[in-house]
C-alpha positions as CSV (number, residue, x, y, z in Angstrom):
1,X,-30.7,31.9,-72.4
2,X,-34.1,32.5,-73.4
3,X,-36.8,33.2,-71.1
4,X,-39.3,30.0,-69.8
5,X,-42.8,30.6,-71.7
6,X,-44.8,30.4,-69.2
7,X,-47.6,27.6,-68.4
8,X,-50.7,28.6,-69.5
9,X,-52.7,26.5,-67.4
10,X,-50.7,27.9,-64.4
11,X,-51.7,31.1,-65.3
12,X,-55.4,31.0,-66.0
13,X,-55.3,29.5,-62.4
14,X,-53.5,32.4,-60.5
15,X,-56.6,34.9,-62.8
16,X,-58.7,32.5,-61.5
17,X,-57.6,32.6,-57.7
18,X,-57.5,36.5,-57.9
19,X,-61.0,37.2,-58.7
20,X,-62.1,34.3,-56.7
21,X,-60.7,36.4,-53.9
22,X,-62.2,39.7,-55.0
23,X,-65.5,38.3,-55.1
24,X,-65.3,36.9,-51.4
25,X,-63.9,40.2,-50.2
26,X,-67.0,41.8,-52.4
27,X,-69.2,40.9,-49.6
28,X,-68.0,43.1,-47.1
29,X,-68.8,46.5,-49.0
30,X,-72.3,44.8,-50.4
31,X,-73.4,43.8,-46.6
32,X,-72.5,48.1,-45.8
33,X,-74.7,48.9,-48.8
34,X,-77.4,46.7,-47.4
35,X,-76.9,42.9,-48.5
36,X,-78.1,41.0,-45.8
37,X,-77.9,37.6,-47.2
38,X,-75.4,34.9,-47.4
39,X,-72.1,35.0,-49.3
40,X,-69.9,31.9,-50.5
41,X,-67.3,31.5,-47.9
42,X,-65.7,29.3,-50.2
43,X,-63.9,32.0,-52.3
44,X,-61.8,32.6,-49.9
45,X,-59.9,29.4,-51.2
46,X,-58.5,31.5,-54.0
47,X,-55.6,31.7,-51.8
48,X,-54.8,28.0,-51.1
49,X,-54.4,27.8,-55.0
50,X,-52.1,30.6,-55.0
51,X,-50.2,28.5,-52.1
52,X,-50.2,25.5,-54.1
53,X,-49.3,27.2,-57.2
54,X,-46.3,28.7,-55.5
55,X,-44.7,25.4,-54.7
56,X,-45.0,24.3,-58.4
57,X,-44.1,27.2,-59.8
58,X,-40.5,27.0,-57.1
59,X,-39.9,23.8,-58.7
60,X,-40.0,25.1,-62.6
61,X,-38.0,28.4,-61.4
62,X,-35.3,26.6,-59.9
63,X,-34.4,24.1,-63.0
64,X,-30.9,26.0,-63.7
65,X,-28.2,24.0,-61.3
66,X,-26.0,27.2,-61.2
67,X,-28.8,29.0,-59.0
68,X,-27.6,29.2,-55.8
69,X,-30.0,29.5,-52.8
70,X,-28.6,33.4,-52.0
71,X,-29.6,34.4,-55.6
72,X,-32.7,32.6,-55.3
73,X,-33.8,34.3,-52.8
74,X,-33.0,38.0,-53.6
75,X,-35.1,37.0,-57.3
76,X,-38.0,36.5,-55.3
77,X,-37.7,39.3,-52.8
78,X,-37.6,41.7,-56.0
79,X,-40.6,39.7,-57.0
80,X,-42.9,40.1,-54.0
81,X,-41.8,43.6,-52.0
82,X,-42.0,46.0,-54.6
83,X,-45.3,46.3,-55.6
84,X,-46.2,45.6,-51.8
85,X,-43.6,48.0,-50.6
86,X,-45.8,50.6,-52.9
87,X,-49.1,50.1,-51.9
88,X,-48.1,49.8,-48.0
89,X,-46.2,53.3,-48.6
90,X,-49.5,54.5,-50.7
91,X,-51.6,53.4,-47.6
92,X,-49.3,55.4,-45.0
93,X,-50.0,58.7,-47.2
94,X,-53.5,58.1,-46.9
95,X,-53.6,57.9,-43.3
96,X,-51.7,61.0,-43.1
97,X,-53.5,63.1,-45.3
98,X,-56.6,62.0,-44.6
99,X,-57.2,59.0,-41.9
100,X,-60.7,58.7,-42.1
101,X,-60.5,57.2,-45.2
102,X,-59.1,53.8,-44.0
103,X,-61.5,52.0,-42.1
104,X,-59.5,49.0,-41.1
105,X,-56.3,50.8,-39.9
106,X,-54.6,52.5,-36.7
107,X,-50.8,53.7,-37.0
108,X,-48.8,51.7,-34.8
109,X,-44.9,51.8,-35.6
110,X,-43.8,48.2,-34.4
111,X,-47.0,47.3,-36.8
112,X,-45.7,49.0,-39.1
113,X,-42.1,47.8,-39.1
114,X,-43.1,44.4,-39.2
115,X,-45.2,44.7,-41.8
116,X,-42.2,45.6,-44.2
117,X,-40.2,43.5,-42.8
118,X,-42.9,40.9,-43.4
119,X,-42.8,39.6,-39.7
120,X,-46.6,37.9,-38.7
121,X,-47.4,40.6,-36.0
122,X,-51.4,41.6,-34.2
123,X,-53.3,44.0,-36.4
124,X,-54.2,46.9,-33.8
125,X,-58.3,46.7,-35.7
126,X,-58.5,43.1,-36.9
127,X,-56.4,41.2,-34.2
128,X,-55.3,38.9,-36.8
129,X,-51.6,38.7,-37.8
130,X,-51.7,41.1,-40.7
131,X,-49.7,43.5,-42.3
132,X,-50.7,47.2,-43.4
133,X,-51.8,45.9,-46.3
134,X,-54.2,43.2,-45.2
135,X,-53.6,40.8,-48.3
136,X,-49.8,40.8,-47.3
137,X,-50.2,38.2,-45.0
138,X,-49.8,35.9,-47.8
139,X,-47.1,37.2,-48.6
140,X,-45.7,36.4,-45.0
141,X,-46.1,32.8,-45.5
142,X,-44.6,33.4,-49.2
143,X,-41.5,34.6,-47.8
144,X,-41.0,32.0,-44.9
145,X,-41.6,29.6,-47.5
146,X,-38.8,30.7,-50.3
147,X,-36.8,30.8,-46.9
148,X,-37.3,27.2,-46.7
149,X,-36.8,26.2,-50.0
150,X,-33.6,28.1,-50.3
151,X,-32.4,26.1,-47.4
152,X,-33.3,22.9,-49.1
153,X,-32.1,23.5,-52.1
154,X,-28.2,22.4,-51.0
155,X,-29.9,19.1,-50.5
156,X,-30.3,18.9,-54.6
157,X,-32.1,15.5,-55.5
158,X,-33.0,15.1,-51.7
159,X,-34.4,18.8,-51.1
160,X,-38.2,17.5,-51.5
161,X,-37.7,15.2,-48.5
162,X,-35.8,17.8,-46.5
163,X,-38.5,20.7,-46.9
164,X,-41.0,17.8,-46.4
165,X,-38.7,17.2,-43.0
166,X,-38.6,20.7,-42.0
167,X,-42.8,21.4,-42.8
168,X,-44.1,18.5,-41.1
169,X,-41.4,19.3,-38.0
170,X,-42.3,22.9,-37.8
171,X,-46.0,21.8,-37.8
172,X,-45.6,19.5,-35.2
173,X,-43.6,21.7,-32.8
174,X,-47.0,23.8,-33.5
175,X,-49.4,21.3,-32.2
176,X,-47.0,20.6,-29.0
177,X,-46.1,23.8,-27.9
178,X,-47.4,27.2,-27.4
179,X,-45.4,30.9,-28.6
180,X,-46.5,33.9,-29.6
181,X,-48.0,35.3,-32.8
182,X,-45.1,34.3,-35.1
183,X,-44.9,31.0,-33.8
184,X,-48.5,30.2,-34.0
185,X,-48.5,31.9,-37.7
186,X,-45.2,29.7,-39.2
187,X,-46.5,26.5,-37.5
188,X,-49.8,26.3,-39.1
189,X,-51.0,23.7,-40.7
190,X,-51.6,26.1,-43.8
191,X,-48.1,26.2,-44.6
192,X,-48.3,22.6,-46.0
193,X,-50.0,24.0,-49.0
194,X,-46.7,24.6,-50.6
195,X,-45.1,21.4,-49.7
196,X,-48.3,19.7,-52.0
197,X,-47.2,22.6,-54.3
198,X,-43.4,21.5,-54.6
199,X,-44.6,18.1,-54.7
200,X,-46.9,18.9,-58.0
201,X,-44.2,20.7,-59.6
202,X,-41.3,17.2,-58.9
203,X,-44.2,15.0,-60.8
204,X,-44.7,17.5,-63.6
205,X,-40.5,18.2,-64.0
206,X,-40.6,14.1,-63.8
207,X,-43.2,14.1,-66.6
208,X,-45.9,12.4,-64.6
209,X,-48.8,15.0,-65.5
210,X,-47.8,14.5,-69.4
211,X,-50.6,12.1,-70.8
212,X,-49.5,9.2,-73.5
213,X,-51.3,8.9,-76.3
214,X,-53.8,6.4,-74.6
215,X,-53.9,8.6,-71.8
216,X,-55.6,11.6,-73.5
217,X,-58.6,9.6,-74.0
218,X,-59.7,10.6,-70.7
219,X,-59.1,14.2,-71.1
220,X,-63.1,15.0,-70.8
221,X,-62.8,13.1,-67.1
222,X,-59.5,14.9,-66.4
223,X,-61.6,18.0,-67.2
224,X,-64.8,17.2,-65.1
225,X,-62.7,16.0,-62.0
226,X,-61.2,19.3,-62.4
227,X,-64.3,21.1,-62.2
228,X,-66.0,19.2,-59.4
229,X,-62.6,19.7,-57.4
230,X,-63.4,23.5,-57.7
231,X,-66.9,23.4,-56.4
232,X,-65.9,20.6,-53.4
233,X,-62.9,23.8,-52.8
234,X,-65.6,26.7,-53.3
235,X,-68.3,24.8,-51.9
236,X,-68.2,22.1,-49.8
237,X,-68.0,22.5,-46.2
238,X,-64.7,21.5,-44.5
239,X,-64.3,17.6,-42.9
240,X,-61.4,18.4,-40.8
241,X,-62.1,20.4,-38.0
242,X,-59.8,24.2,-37.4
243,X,-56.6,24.8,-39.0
244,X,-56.3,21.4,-40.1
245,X,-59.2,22.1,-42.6
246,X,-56.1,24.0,-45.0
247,X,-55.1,20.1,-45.5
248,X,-58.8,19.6,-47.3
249,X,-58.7,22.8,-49.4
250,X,-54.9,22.4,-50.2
251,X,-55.8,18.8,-51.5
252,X,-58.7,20.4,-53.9
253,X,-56.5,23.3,-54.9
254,X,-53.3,20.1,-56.1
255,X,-56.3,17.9,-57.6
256,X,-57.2,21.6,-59.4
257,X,-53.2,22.6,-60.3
258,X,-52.7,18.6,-61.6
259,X,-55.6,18.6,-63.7
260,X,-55.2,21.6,-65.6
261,X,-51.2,21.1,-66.4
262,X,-52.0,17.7,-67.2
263,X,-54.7,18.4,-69.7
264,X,-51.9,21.1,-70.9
265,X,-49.5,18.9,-71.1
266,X,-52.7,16.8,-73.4
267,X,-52.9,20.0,-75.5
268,X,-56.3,20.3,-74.5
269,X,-55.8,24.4,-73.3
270,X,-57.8,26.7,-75.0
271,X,-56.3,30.1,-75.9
272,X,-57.6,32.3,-73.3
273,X,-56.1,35.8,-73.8
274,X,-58.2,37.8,-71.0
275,X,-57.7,34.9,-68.7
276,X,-53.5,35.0,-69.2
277,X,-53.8,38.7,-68.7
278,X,-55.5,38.6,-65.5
279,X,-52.9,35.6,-64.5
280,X,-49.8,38.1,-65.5
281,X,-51.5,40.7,-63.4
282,X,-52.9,38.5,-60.7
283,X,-50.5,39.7,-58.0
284,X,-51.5,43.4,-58.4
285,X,-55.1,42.6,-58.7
286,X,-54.5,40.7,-55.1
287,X,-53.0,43.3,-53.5
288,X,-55.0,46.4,-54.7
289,X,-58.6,45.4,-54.9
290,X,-59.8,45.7,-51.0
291,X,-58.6,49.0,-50.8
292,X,-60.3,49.5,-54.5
293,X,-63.8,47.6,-52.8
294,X,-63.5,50.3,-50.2
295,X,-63.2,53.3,-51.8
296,X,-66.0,52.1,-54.5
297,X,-68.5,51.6,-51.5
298,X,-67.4,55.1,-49.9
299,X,-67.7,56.8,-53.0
300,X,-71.1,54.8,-54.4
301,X,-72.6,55.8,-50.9
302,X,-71.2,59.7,-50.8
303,X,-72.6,59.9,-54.3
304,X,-76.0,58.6,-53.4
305,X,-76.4,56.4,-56.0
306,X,-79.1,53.8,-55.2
307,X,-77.9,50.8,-53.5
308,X,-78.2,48.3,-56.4
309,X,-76.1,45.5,-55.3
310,X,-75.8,44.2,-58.6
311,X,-74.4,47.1,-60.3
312,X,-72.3,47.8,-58.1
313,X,-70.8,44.4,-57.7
314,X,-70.6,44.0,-61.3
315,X,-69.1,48.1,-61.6
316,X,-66.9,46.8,-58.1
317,X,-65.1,44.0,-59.7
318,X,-64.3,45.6,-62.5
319,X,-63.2,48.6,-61.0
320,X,-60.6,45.9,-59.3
321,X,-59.4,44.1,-62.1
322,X,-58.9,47.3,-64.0
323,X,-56.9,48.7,-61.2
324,X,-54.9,45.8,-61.1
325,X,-54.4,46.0,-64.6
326,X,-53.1,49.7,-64.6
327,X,-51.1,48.6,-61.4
328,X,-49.3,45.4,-63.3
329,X,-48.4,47.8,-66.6
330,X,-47.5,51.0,-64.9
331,X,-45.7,50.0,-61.5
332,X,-45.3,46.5,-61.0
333,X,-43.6,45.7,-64.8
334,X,-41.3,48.6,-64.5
335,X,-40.3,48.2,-61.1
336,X,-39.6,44.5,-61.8
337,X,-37.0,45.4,-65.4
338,X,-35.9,48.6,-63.1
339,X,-34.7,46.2,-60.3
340,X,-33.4,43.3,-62.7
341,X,-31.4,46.1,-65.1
342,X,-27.9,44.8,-64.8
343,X,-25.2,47.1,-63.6
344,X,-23.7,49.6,-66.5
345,X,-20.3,47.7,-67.0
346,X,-17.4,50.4,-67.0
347,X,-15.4,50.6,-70.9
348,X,-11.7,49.9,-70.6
349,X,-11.5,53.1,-73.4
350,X,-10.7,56.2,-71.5
């Protein structure tokens, strides 16, 4: 069977939410080179599109009825840990050789374990339930969530409504009653994020974002609703008050995610090669770049180059996506065809 060719739109969005996010953690190494001023909070958000994104892209992955939920779920495990396996490992060395260099990490071992076992445990500097790897607590809701999914999937035309079941119950045993980190991390509100995900990706397999022929006349509103979506999720402050403000920026991210396979689907996607190349490497990029961020402000600063914020954020970010890029071609891509390689099947010829 040939291979799915992929959705652009769905791509440009996961480039998109990657640099989104290395600009928002650029601010920490600018503020240590002097910036004092404000930075947009908002691009944080890069990750509720990769949420929603997720749960879309479960849908399309999961069209072959022969997929059971065991096979499901080792795909995606081969997916996510490699590359994250790596870089944890990578990070490890570095403390061991040379500790000062990681300013955001003390070696604990049942930190550690968890972290490859991606189990939500206390980072021993931050406090926050993070892995090694900062960005991998993503990844912790990522796995939970194919967890989910795989146990839904059973359920065939009825799994939407039983992962809706199990969400919405996980998040209300959440709000009445109290456990410890990994209880208070899998019942967030957050996690709904791929629910609206899932929910995008049953209206696009149903053909509901694929525009008539009347309907592409309003592919220049589909486009602007699109846009003001991303500054209300990149700009606008938050109505709902706490953790249920991921219900606000998970409804911009969907209105985002619609829009853009709709006006697809309208063959009204430019050909964006950079943009589908920083999609295809988007995970790497994501992972790497705040250990990149780091050692470009350690090295601008032991270098005594001037502190011009705007070279080095320009010099920063590309230093990321490059990184990423080398990442994506030389590790993640073999890993992944390494790991998928099929078993040499033994001749019957002696």
């Amino acid at each position: 069977m040939a291979a799915a060719q992929p959705i652009l739109s769905i791509q440009y969005l996961r480039g998109v939410a990657a640099l989104m996010i290395v600009l928002y953690h650029l601010g920490l190494p600018l503020a240590r080179l002097g910036h004092g001023g404000d930075w947009p909070e908002g691009l944080r958000h890069g990750v509720d599109l990769f949420f929603v994104i997720s749960g879309f892209i479960m849908v399309v992955a999961t069209r072959d009825p022969a997929l059971t939920p065991g096979t499901f779920l080792l795909r995606r495990f081969l997916r996510i840990a490699p590359l994250y396996y790596v870089l944890t490992g990578f990070l490890l060395v570095v403390f061991a050789i040379r500790p000062a260099l990681l300013q955001s990490f003390v070696f604990e071992w049942p930190h550690v374990l968890a972290s490859f076992a991606f189990w939500p445990a206390t980072h021993p500097v931050t406090g926050e339930a993070e892995p090694v790897l900062i960005p991998g607590w993503t990844l912790q809701y990522e796995m939970f969530f194919y967890l989910l999914f795989a146990l839904a999937m059973p359920a065939g035309r009825w799994s939407l409504a039983a992962l809706a079941a199990m969400f919405l119950a996980l998040v209300g045993l959440g709000q009445m009653l109290q456990g410890g980190v990994a209880f208070t991390f899998f019942t967030a509100p957050l996690i709904l994020q791929f629910l609206m995900g899932v929910a995008l990706g049953r209206a696009h397999e149903r053909g509901w974002l694929t525009p008539g022929a009347a309907g592409r006349r309003w592919r220049w509103a589909v486009a602007a609703g699109a846009a003001l979506a991303m500054a209300a999720l990149v700009f606008l402050p938050p109505a709902l008050p706490g953790p249920w403000a991921a219900l606000e920026s998970g409804a911009w991210a969907s209105v985002i995610v619609g829009a853009l396979v709709w006006l697809e689907r309208a063959e009204w996607m430019p050909d964006w090669r950079w943009l589908l190349l920083a999609g295809d490497a988007s995970y790497a990029i994501y992972l790497s770049h705040p250990s990149v961020l780091s050692a470009m402000q350690q090295g601008w600063q032991r270098a005594g180059l001037p502190p011009d914020l705007i070279t080095f954020g320009v010099a920063a970010v590309f230093a990321s996506v490059a990184v990423g890029l080398f990442l994506h071609a030389a590790v993640e891509l073999p890993l992944r065809r390494r790991l998928r390689r099929p078993a040499p099947q033994r001749s019957s010829i002696a």
